[in-house]
N, C-alpha and C positions, 0 to 999 in steps of 0.2 A: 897918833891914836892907836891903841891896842883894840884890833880886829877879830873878833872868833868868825870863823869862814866855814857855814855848812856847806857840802855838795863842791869840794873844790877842785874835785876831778873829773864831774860832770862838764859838758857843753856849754853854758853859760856859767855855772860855778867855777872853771877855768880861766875864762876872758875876766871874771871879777878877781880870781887871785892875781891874774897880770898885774888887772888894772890897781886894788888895794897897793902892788908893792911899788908899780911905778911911783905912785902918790907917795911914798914914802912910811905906810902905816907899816906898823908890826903888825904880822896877822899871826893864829892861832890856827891851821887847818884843822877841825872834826872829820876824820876819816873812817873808814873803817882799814885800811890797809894801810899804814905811815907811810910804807916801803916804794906806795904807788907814785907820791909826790919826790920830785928833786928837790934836793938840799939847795937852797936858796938863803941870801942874809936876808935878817927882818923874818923870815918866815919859821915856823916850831909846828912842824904836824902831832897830831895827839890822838889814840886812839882810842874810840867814840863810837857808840850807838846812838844812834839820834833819835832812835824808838825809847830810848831808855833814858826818863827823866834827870835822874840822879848823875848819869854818865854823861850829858846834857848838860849837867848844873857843876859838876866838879871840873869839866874842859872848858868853860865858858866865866868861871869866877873870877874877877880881876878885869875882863874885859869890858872895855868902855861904849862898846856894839857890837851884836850881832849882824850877821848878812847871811842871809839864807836861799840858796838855790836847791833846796833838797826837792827829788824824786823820786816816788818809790818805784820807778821803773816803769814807763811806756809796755814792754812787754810783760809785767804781769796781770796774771787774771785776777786778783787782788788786791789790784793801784789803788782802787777806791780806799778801802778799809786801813790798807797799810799808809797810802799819806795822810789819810786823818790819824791815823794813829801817832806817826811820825811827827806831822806840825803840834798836834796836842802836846807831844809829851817835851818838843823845843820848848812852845810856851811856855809848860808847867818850870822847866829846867831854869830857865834865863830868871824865871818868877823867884825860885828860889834861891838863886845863886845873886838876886839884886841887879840883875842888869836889865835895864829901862830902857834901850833904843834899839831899834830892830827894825831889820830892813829886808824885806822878799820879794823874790820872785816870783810872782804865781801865773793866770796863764789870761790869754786874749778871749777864753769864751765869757767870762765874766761881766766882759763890754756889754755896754748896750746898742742895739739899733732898733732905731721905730719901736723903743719902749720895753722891747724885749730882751733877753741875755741870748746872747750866741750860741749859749750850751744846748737852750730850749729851744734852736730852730729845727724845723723836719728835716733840713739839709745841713745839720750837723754831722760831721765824720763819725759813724759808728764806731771805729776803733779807737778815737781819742776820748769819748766822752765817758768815759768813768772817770779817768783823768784828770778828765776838764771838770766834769761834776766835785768831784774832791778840791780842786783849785779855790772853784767859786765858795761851794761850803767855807773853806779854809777861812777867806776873805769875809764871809758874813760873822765867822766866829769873829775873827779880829774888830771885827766894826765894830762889836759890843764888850770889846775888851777895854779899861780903864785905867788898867794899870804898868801898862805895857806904853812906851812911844813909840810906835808902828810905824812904817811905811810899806806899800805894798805897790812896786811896777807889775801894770798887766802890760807884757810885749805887744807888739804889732802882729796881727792877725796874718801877716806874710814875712814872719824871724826869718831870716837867711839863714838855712840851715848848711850843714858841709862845713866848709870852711870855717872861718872865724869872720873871714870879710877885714876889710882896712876898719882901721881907726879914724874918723873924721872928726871925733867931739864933737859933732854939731849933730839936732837933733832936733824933732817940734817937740813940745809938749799938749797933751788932752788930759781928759780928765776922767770921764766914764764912760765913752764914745771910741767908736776904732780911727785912728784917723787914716786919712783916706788921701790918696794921690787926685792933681786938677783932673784926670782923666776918668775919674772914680774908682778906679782899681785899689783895692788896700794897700795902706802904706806897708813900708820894709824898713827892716833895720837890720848888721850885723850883731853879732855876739858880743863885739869888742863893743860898740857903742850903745848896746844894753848895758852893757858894765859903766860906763863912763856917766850915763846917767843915772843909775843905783850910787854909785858913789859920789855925785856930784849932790844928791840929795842927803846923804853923810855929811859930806864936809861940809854944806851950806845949810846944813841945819832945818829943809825944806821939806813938805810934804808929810807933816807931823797927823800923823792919824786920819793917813786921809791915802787912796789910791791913785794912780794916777798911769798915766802911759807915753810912748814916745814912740816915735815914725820918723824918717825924712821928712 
């Protein structure tokens, strides 16, 4: 399958170029640097604004899926406005260029607990939640999106950050809920095995317009 890969130098947009090339796809990195990815077979970096519809829709033609881990950066004062800017103009891009399946990552405040989204709690992290606010937005827009075949992992509320962490493939699935360890503690998951489950809802064709998440 030919793969266009947003964010592939990012943290989790890294563990999914692994994971895409182990599987054998060709991918298409969207970069903004080519220079920054290694020359790899199967793989073709393209250089991309992902703010910018049309540079969005001409790196992206041809290809049979998108995957997206774009960020508009944790330390800006701006994350808000810039990823909505950013996921609009993916969609508008993939829209125009006729590609139909589309796979992201977006974030764990979107879950629900007791009814509520995690963004909205008073013990939400101040510093993520513009962030996290742009995440969720992101997500509402896709629900009412029709024309697009979407999927959208919310990570586990405890991502192993640092490292990468092993690879296990093994993985629970949920649906709009955090799942949670027998102890109650939130579940965890590495980076590699976020990727192993975004692509496994690729290849298996799963999880069509509909969100979902993953934990030990």
């Amino acid at each position: 399958m030919k793969v266009a890969l947003i964010g592939a130098t990012g943290f989790v947009g890294s563990a999914l170029l692994k994971e895409l090339l182990r599987r054998g796809h060709e991918v298409v990195a969207l970069v903004r640097q080519p220079e920054k990815i290694v020359a790899r077979a199967h793989l073709n970096a393209v250089k991309a604004d992902v703010t910018n519809a049309q540079e969005v829709q001409a790196a992206v033609k041809g290809a049979d899926a998108v995957v997206s881990a774009y960020n508009a950066g944790w330390a800006n004062p701006n994350i808000y406005a810039d990823f909505m800017k950013g996921s609009r103009a993916i969609v508008q891009g993939l829209k125009a260029a006729g590609v139909k399946r589309y796979l992201v990552v977006g974030g764990a405040g979107s879950l629900y607990v007791n009814g509520r989204q995690l963004v909205d709690s008073p013990d939400f992290p101040a510093a993520i939640r513009d962030g996290a606010a742009a995440a969720r937005d992101m997500l509402t827009e896709l629900q009412g999106e029709s024309a697009l075949d979407w999927t959208l992992l919310s990570p586990p509320i405890a991502l192993q950050l640092g490292a990468h962490g092993e690879r296990t493939g093994t993985y629970r699935v949920g649906s709009d809920e955090p799942l949670m360890q027998p102890d109650g503690q939130p579940g965890t998951l590495s980076a590699a095995d976020l990727a192993v489950a975004l692509v496994d809802a690729l290849d298996k064709g799963e999880h069509v317009r509909a969100r979902f998440t993953v934990a030990y």
